[in-house]
N, C-alpha and C positions, 0 to 999 in steps of 0.2 A: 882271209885265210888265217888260220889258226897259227900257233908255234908248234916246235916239234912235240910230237909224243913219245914218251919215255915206256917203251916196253921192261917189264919186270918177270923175269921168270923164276918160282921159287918152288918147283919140282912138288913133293907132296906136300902138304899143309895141313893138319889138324883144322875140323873149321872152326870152332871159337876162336882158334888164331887167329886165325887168318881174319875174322869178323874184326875183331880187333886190330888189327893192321891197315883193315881199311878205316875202322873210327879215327885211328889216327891220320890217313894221310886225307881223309874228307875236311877235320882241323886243319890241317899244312895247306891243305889246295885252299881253304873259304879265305885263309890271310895270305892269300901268292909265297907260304912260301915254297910252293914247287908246284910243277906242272904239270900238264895233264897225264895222268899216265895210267898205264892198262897192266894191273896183274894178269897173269897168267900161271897157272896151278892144276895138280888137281888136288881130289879130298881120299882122306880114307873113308869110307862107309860111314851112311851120315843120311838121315831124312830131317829136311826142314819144313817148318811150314811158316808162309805168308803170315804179316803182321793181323789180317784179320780171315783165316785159313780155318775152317773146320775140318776139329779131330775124326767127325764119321767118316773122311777120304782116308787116314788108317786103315786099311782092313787088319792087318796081323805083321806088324813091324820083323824083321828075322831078330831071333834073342841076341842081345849083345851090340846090337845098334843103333845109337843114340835118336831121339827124336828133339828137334831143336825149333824154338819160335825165335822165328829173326823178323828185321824192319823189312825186310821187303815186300813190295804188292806181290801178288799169286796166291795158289793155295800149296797144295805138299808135293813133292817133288825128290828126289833120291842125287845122292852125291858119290860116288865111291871111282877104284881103281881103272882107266881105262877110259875113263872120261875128261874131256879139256875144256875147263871153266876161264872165263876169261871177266875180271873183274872191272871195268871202268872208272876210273875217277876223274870228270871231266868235269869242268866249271861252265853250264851251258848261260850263253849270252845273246842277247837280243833274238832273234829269227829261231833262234835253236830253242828259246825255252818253254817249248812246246812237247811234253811227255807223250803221244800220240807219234808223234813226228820221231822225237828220241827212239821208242819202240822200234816202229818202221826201219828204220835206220839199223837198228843191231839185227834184226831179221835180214836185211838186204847184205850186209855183210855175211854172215852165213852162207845166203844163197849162191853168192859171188864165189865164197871160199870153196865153198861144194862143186860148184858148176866145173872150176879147176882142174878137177878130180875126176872130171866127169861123171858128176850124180845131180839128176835135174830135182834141186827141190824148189818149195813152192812156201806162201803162205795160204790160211783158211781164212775168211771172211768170217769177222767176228772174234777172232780167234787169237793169240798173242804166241809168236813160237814160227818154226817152220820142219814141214812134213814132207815126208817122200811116198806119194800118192796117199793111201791112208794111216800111213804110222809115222809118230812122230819123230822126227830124229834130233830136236833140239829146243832146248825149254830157255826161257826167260823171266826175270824176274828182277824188278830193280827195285833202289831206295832214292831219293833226292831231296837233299837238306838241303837250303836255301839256294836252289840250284846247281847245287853242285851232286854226281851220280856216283851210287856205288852199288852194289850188288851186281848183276850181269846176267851171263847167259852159261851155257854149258850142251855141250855136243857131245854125242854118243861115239866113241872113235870103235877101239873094242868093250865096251862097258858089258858087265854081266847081267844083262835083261832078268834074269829073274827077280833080281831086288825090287822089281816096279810090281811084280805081281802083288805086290803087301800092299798096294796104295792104287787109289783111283789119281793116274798120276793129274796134276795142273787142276783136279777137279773136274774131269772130263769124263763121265762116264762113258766106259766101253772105248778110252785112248790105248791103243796100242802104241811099244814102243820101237824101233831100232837101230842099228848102230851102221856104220860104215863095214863092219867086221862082216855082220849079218847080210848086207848088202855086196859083202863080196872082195872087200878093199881090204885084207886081212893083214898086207904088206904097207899099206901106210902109216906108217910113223908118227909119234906126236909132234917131232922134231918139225916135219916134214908139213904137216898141215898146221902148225901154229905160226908155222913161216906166210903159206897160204893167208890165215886169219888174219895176223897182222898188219898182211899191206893191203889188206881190201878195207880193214878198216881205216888207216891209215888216209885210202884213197877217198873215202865216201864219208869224212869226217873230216876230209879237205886238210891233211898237216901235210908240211913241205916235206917231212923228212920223219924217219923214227929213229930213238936214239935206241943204246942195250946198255942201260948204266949197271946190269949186273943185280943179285939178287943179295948177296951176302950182306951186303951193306945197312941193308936196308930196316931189317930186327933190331941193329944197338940205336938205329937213329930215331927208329920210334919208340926205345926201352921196352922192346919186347923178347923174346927169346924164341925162337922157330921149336915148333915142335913137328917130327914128323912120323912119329909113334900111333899103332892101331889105336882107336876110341878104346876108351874102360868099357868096361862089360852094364847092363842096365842102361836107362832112360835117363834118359834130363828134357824135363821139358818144363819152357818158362814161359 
Protein backbone atom coordinates (compact mmCIF):
# COMPACT_ATOMS: atom_id res chain seq x y z
CA UNK A 1 0.00 0.00 0.00
CA UNK A 2 1.10 3.14 -0.92
CA UNK A 3 1.37 6.58 1.67
CA UNK A 4 -1.23 9.19 1.61
CA UNK A 5 -1.80 11.30 -1.49
CA UNK A 6 -1.70 14.82 -1.15
CA UNK A 7 -4.46 16.39 -3.32
CA UNK A 8 -3.76 20.05 -4.61
CA UNK A 9 -6.26 22.26 -6.01
CA UNK A 10 -5.26 25.56 -7.72
CA UNK A 11 -8.71 26.73 -9.40
CA UNK A 12 -7.47 28.35 -12.95
CA UNK A 13 -3.86 27.88 -14.19
CA UNK A 14 -2.23 29.40 -17.20
CA UNK A 15 -0.65 26.14 -18.78
CA UNK A 16 2.98 27.00 -19.19
CA UNK A 17 2.41 27.44 -15.43
CA UNK A 18 1.22 24.99 -14.44
CA UNK A 19 3.67 22.77 -17.01
CA UNK A 20 6.21 24.32 -14.89
CA UNK A 21 4.87 23.52 -11.66
CA UNK A 22 4.82 20.09 -12.42
CA UNK A 23 8.70 20.16 -13.78
CA UNK A 24 9.23 21.29 -10.46
CA UNK A 25 7.47 18.78 -8.24
CA UNK A 26 8.49 15.69 -10.78
CA UNK A 27 12.32 17.09 -9.31
CA UNK A 28 10.94 17.06 -5.52
CA UNK A 29 9.11 13.66 -6.02
CA UNK A 30 12.52 11.85 -8.13
CA UNK A 31 14.68 12.98 -4.57
CA UNK A 32 11.35 11.99 -1.91
CA UNK A 33 11.37 15.24 -1.19
CA UNK A 34 7.41 15.03 -1.27
CA UNK A 35 4.84 12.81 -2.16
CA UNK A 36 2.82 11.61 -4.33
CA UNK A 37 0.37 14.03 -5.28
CA UNK A 38 -2.40 14.90 -7.79
CA UNK A 39 -2.99 18.56 -9.05
CA UNK A 40 -6.18 19.41 -9.92
CA UNK A 41 -7.09 22.66 -12.11
CA UNK A 42 -8.40 23.73 -14.99
CA UNK A 43 -6.88 25.86 -17.94
CA UNK A 44 -7.81 28.86 -19.79
CA UNK A 45 -8.10 28.03 -23.45
CA UNK A 46 -5.07 26.33 -24.58
CA UNK A 47 -4.45 23.37 -27.57
CA UNK A 48 -1.45 21.25 -27.01
CA UNK A 49 0.09 18.84 -28.83
CA UNK A 50 1.92 15.37 -27.78
CA UNK A 51 5.64 15.32 -27.76
CA UNK A 52 5.67 13.66 -31.15
CA UNK A 53 1.76 14.96 -32.43
CA UNK A 54 1.26 16.11 -35.88
CA UNK A 55 0.26 19.72 -36.84
CA UNK A 56 -2.26 18.32 -39.77
CA UNK A 57 -4.72 17.37 -36.67
CA UNK A 58 -5.04 21.49 -36.56
CA UNK A 59 -7.59 22.13 -38.69
CA UNK A 60 -8.22 26.13 -37.90
CA UNK A 61 -6.97 26.81 -34.17
CA UNK A 62 -9.97 29.77 -32.92
CA UNK A 63 -7.59 33.36 -33.15
CA UNK A 64 -6.12 34.14 -29.93
CA UNK A 65 -5.48 30.63 -28.77
CA UNK A 66 -2.40 29.52 -27.94
CA UNK A 67 -1.04 26.31 -29.67
CA UNK A 68 1.63 24.58 -27.25
CA UNK A 69 4.12 21.30 -27.82
CA UNK A 70 4.47 19.64 -24.39
CA UNK A 71 6.39 16.19 -23.25
CA UNK A 72 3.44 14.31 -23.30
CA UNK A 73 2.54 11.08 -25.31
CA UNK A 74 -0.95 11.76 -27.58
CA UNK A 75 -1.48 13.98 -30.33
CA UNK A 76 -3.66 17.42 -30.01
CA UNK A 77 -6.18 17.95 -27.74
CA UNK A 78 -8.07 21.33 -26.30
CA UNK A 79 -7.79 22.67 -22.66
CA UNK A 80 -10.07 25.67 -21.66
CA UNK A 81 -13.05 26.80 -19.01
CA UNK A 82 -15.38 24.05 -17.74
CA UNK A 83 -13.07 21.40 -18.00
CA UNK A 84 -11.32 19.35 -14.75
CA UNK A 85 -7.63 18.23 -15.50
CA UNK A 86 -6.42 16.34 -12.97
CA UNK A 87 -2.48 16.24 -13.05
CA UNK A 88 -0.56 13.09 -11.24
CA UNK A 89 2.82 12.97 -9.83
CA UNK A 90 3.27 9.63 -8.66
CA UNK A 91 6.63 7.80 -8.22
CA UNK A 92 5.59 4.30 -9.93
CA UNK A 93 7.45 1.21 -8.25
CA UNK A 94 7.85 -2.35 -8.89
CA UNK A 95 4.47 -3.97 -10.16
CA UNK A 96 3.15 -0.40 -11.13
CA UNK A 97 5.93 0.34 -13.56
CA UNK A 98 4.07 -0.68 -16.23
CA UNK A 99 2.70 2.47 -18.47
CA UNK A 100 -0.04 0.26 -20.19
CA UNK A 101 -1.29 -0.72 -16.73
CA UNK A 102 -0.63 3.10 -15.56
CA UNK A 103 -3.05 4.08 -18.63
CA UNK A 104 -5.64 1.50 -17.67
CA UNK A 105 -5.76 2.75 -14.27
CA UNK A 106 -6.45 6.54 -14.91
CA UNK A 107 -9.36 5.42 -17.41
CA UNK A 108 -10.75 3.14 -14.55
CA UNK A 109 -10.75 6.01 -12.27
CA UNK A 110 -12.94 8.10 -14.57
CA UNK A 111 -15.20 5.38 -15.33
CA UNK A 112 -15.78 4.71 -11.42
CA UNK A 113 -16.18 8.69 -10.95
CA UNK A 114 -18.72 8.83 -13.88
CA UNK A 115 -20.57 5.68 -12.82
CA UNK A 116 -21.26 7.77 -9.44
CA UNK A 117 -23.13 10.13 -11.24
CA UNK A 118 -24.77 7.92 -13.03
CA UNK A 119 -23.23 7.95 -16.55
CA UNK A 120 -22.17 4.46 -17.73
CA UNK A 121 -18.82 5.11 -19.49
CA UNK A 122 -16.71 2.58 -21.17
CA UNK A 123 -13.24 2.23 -22.80
CA UNK A 124 -12.43 1.45 -26.78
CA UNK A 125 -10.23 -1.22 -27.59
CA UNK A 126 -7.17 0.05 -28.89
CA UNK A 127 -7.96 3.26 -27.92
CA UNK A 128 -6.43 5.49 -24.69
CA UNK A 129 -9.31 7.71 -22.97
CA UNK A 130 -12.81 6.86 -22.00
CA UNK A 131 -16.32 7.48 -24.12
CA UNK A 132 -19.97 7.50 -23.50
CA UNK A 133 -21.22 5.24 -26.30
CA UNK A 134 -19.48 6.99 -29.29
CA UNK A 135 -18.31 10.34 -28.16
CA UNK A 136 -15.70 10.93 -26.11
CA UNK A 137 -16.00 12.39 -22.80
CA UNK A 138 -12.38 12.17 -21.49
CA UNK A 139 -8.89 12.39 -22.94
CA UNK A 140 -5.43 11.40 -21.61
CA UNK A 141 -2.18 11.97 -22.00
CA UNK A 142 0.88 11.52 -19.86
CA UNK A 143 4.81 12.17 -19.42
CA UNK A 144 7.21 9.72 -17.19
CA UNK A 145 10.81 10.70 -16.17
CA UNK A 146 12.39 7.99 -14.62
CA UNK A 147 9.37 6.72 -13.32
CA UNK A 148 7.92 9.13 -11.83
CA UNK A 149 4.26 10.59 -13.89
CA UNK A 150 3.01 13.89 -14.86
CA UNK A 151 0.82 15.29 -17.27
CA UNK A 152 -2.80 13.45 -16.91
CA UNK A 153 -6.15 13.35 -17.98
CA UNK A 154 -9.05 15.86 -18.37
CA UNK A 155 -13.00 15.47 -18.40
CA UNK A 156 -15.50 17.35 -20.07
CA UNK A 157 -17.70 18.80 -17.07
CA UNK A 158 -19.56 21.78 -18.95
CA UNK A 159 -16.66 22.51 -21.43
CA UNK A 160 -17.55 24.42 -24.63
CA UNK A 161 -17.37 21.67 -27.38
CA UNK A 162 -16.94 23.81 -29.99
CA UNK A 163 -13.13 24.42 -29.49
CA UNK A 164 -12.72 20.70 -30.59
CA UNK A 165 -14.23 21.41 -33.83
CA UNK A 166 -10.63 23.26 -34.87
CA UNK A 167 -8.69 19.85 -34.34
CA UNK A 168 -9.12 16.05 -35.15
CA UNK A 169 -9.24 15.75 -31.28
CA UNK A 170 -6.32 12.56 -29.85
CA UNK A 171 -5.75 12.20 -33.66
CA UNK A 172 -8.91 10.27 -34.09
CA UNK A 173 -10.48 11.02 -37.28
CA UNK A 174 -14.18 11.51 -37.13
CA UNK A 175 -13.78 11.68 -32.61
CA UNK A 176 -16.64 13.38 -31.53
CA UNK A 177 -16.73 15.00 -28.25
CA UNK A 178 -18.98 15.70 -24.96
CA UNK A 179 -19.44 16.75 -21.73
CA UNK A 180 -21.45 15.89 -18.79
CA UNK A 181 -23.44 19.31 -19.42
CA UNK A 182 -24.26 17.82 -22.97
CA UNK A 183 -25.29 14.66 -21.35
CA UNK A 184 -27.70 16.31 -19.12
CA UNK A 185 -25.68 16.80 -15.68
CA UNK A 186 -25.86 20.66 -16.15
CA UNK A 187 -26.20 20.94 -11.99
CA UNK A 188 -22.99 19.27 -11.22
CA UNK A 189 -20.35 20.98 -9.83
CA UNK A 190 -16.64 20.90 -10.09
CA UNK A 191 -16.53 20.94 -6.51
CA UNK A 192 -18.87 18.06 -6.49
CA UNK A 193 -17.11 15.59 -8.98
CA UNK A 194 -13.42 16.39 -8.08
CA UNK A 195 -14.53 15.07 -4.80
CA UNK A 196 -16.03 11.96 -6.88
CA UNK A 197 -12.36 11.91 -8.75
CA UNK A 198 -10.45 11.89 -6.07
CA UNK A 199 -11.37 9.04 -3.91
CA UNK A 200 -11.78 6.58 -6.67
CA UNK A 201 -8.43 7.49 -7.55
CA UNK A 202 -7.47 7.42 -4.17
CA UNK A 203 -9.06 3.85 -4.04
CA UNK A 204 -7.64 2.15 -7.28
CA UNK A 205 -4.17 3.56 -6.71
CA UNK A 206 -4.57 1.70 -3.28
CA UNK A 207 -3.47 5.05 -0.60
CA UNK A 208 -4.79 4.72 3.06
CA UNK A 209 -6.00 8.15 2.97
CA UNK A 210 -5.83 11.71 1.05
CA UNK A 211 -4.52 14.59 2.57
CA UNK A 212 -5.90 18.70 1.12
CA UNK A 213 -2.48 20.45 2.07
CA UNK A 214 -4.07 23.59 0.24
CA UNK A 215 -2.90 25.17 -3.04
CA UNK A 216 -1.45 28.62 -2.01
CA UNK A 217 1.50 27.28 -0.70
CA UNK A 218 2.57 25.65 -3.12
CA UNK A 219 3.88 28.59 -6.17
CA UNK A 220 6.60 30.42 -3.38
CA UNK A 221 7.85 26.55 -2.66
CA UNK A 222 8.51 25.91 -6.11
CA UNK A 223 9.59 29.84 -7.00
CA UNK A 224 7.06 30.18 -9.24
CA UNK A 225 4.19 32.73 -9.22
CA UNK A 226 0.47 31.57 -10.17
CA UNK A 227 -0.91 33.05 -13.07
CA UNK A 228 -4.47 32.90 -13.71
CA UNK A 229 -4.93 35.57 -16.57
CA UNK A 230 -6.56 34.71 -20.18
CA UNK A 231 -3.51 33.46 -22.78
CA UNK A 232 -2.07 36.57 -24.88
CA UNK A 233 -3.44 36.77 -28.13
CA UNK A 234 -1.38 34.67 -31.17
CA UNK A 235 0.58 31.22 -31.22
CA UNK A 236 3.45 29.84 -29.55
CA UNK A 237 4.29 26.87 -30.70
CA UNK A 238 7.68 24.95 -29.64
Amino acid sequence: MREHLAIVELGTVEYQRAHALQQALVAARLDDRIGDTLLVLEHPHVYTLGRGADEKFILAPHPGVPVIRVSRGGQVTYHGPGQIVAYPILKLEGPARDVGRYLRQLEQVLIEALAQHGVCAARRERLTGVWIGARKIASIGVGIRRWVTYHGLALNLTTDLSYFDSIIPCGIEGCQMTSLARLGLKDLGVAEFTNSLCENFRRIFDYPKLTYPGGDGIWSWADLQPTSAEPPAGEARG
